[in-house]
ZAZA-352913 format. One record per residue (C-alpha): x, y, z; residue number from 1. Coordinates in pm, whole numbers, always signed. Example, Ala and Ser with C-alpha at 12.3 -4.5 7.8 and 13.67 -1.06 7.14 Angstrom:
residues 2
{rec {+1230, -450, +780}, 1}
{rec {+1367, -106, +714}, 2}
end
This chain:
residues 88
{rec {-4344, +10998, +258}, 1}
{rec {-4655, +11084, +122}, 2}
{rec {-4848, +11344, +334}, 3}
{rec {-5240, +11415, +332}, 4}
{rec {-5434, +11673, +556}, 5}
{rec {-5761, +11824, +450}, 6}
{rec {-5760, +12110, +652}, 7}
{rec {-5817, +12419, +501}, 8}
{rec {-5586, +12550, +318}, 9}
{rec {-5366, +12256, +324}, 10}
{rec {-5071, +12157, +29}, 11}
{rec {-4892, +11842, +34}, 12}
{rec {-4601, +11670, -136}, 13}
{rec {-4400, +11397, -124}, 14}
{rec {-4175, +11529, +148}, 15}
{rec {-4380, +11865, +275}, 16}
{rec {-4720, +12021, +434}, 17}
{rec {-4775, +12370, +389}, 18}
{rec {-5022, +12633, +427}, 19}
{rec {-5021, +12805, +107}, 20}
{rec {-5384, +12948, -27}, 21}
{rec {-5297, +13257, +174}, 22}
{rec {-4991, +13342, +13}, 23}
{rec {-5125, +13225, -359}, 24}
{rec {-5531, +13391, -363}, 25}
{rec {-5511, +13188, -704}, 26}
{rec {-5552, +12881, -540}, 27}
{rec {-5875, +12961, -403}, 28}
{rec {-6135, +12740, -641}, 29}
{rec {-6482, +12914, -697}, 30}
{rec {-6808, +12731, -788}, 31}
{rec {-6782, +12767, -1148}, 32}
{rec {-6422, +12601, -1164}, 33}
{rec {-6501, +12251, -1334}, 34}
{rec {-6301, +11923, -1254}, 35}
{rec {-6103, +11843, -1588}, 36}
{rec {-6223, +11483, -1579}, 37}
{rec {-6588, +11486, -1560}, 38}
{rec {-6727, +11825, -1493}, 39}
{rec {-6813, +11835, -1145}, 40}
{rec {-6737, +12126, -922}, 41}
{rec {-6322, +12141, -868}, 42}
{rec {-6155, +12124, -530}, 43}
{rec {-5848, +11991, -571}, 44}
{rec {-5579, +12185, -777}, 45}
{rec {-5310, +12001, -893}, 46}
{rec {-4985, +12246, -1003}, 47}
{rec {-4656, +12196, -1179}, 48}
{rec {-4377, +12439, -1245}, 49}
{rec {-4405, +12505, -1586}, 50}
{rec {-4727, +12643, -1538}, 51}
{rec {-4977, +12341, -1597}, 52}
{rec {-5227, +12362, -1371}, 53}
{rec {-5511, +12083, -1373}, 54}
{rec {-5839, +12103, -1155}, 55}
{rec {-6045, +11799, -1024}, 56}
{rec {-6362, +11746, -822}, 57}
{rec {-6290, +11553, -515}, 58}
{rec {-6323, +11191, -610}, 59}
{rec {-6074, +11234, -884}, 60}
{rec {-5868, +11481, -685}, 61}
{rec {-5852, +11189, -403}, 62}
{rec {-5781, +10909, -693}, 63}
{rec {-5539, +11053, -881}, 64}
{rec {-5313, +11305, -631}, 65}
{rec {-5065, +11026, -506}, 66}
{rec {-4953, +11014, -941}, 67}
{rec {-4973, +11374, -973}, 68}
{rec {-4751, +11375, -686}, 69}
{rec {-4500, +11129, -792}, 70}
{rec {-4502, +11320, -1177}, 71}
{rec {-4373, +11664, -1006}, 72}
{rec {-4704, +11829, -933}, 73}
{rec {-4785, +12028, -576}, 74}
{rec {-5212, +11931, -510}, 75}
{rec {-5389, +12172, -335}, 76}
{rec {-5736, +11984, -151}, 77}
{rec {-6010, +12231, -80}, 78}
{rec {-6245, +11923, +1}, 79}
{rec {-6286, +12087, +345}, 80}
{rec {-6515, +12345, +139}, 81}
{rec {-6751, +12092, -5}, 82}
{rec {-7035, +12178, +217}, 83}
{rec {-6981, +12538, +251}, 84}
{rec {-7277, +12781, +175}, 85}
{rec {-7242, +12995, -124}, 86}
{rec {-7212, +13386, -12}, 87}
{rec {-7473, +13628, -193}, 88}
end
C-alpha cells in the first residue's frame, strides 16, 4: 500500500512511514538544490541503495514518486517547506 504524508519530515514507501530527516541531516534540501527535470527549486529527494540519489521540484516529485517507489527508491517530500522564509 502506497503511503503519502507531507508533513515535515515525512518518508514513505510502499509498505512504511517514517520520520527520517532527523536521523539523515543530508536529506535536508537547501534553496540552491535544483530539481533534475527542469530546474526548479528541489523538494522531493528520491534515494536508492546503491547510492543514486535524484532531486525533483514538487510537481515532478508528486508525478513521478509512485514509479520511483515501485523501482526500489525511498522519496523524501519536503513540499511542506515550499512557503517557508529564507533565514539571513
Amino acid at each position: 500500500m502506497l503511503s503519502i504524508n507531507t508533513q515535515p519530515s515525512d518518508t514513505y514507501t510502499l509498505d512504511t512511514l517514517h520520520d527520517a530527516t532527523e536521523t539523515h541531516p543530508s536529506l535536508i534540501l537547501r534553496q540552491a538544490d535544483r530539481c533534475d527535470r527542469c530546474g526548479a527549486q528541489a523538494f522531493f529527494i528520491a534515494k536508492k541503495n546503491n547510492g543514486l540519489d535524484l532531486l525533483f521540484c514538487g510537481h515532478h516529485g508528486h508525478k513521478f514518486s509512485g514509479s520511483l517507489i515501485i523501482q526500489g527508491f525511498i522519496v523524501h517530500d519536503q513540499t511542506y517547506r515550499i512557503n517557508e522564509s529564507v533565514s539571513s
